[in-house]
C-alpha positions as CSV (number, residue, x, y, z in Angstrom):
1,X,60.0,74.0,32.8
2,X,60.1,70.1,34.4
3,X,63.1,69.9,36.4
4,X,64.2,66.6,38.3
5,X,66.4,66.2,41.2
6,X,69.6,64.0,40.8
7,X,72.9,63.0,41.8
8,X,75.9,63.0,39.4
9,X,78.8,61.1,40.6
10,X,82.2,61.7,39.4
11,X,85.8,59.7,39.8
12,X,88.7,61.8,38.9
13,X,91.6,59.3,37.8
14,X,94.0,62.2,36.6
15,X,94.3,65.6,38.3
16,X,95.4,67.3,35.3
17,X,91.4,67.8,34.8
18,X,90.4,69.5,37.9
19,X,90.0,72.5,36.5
20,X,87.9,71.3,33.4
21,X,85.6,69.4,35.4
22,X,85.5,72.5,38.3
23,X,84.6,75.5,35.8
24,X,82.1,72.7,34.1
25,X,80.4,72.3,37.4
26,X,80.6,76.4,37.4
27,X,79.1,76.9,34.4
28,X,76.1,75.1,35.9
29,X,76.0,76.0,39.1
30,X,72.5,77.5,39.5
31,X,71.1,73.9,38.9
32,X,73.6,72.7,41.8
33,X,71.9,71.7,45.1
34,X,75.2,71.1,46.8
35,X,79.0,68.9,46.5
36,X,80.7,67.0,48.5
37,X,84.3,65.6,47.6
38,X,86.6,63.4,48.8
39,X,90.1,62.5,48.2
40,X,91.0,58.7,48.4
41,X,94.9,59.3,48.4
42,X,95.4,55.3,49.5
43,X,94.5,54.3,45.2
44,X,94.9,58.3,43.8
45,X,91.5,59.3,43.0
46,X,88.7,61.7,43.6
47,X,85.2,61.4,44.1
48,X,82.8,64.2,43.9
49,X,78.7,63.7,44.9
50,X,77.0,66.7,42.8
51,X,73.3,67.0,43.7
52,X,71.2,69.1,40.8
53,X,67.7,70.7,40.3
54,X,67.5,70.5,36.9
55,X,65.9,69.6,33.0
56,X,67.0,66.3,32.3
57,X,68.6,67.5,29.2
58,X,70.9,69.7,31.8
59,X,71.5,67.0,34.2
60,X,72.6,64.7,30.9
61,X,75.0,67.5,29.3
62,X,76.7,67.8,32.7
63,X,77.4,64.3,33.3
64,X,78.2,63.8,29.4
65,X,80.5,66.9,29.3
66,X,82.2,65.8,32.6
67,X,82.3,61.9,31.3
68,X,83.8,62.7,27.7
69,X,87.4,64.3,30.0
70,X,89.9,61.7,29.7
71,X,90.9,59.9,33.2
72,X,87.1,61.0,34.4
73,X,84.0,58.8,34.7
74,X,80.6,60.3,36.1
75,X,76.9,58.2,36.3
76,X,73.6,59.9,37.1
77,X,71.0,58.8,39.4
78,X,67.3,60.5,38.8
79,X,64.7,60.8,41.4
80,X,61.8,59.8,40.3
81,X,59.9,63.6,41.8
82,X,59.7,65.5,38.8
83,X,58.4,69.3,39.3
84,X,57.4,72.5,37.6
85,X,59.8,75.4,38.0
């Protein structure tokens, strides 16, 4: 299996999807590297930094689940290191 490292980024615009997005991020956390979020309470939103391990097919349902959440917007960036797990 090719895997490829990469960093999801996600703005949450609505709280009522925390939980969505959080037990999305749960479901595929094996392929999670680490997280970092941070609250901008000055304009009401959260951004969260997920960095994966991952098939790009993984990597692309993640940020396609996470995007498709109404008030929630998340772009990928791939490294270009692609490796054989």
């Amino acid at each position: 299996m090719k895997t490829r490292v990469a960093v999801i980024s996600i703005i949450l615009e609505n709280t009522v999807h925390v939980e969505e997005v959080n037990a999305i991020l749960h479901t595929y956390g094996s392929y999670i590297i680490g997280r970092m979020g941070l609250p901008y309470r000055a304009k009401g939103v959260h951004i969260i930094c997920v960095a994966v391990d991952a098939p790009e097919d993984i990597i692309s349902t993640i940020a396609g689940k996470l995007g498709r959440l109404d008030g929630v917007a998340s772009k990928t960036a791939y490294s270009h290191v692609i490796t054989e797990k």
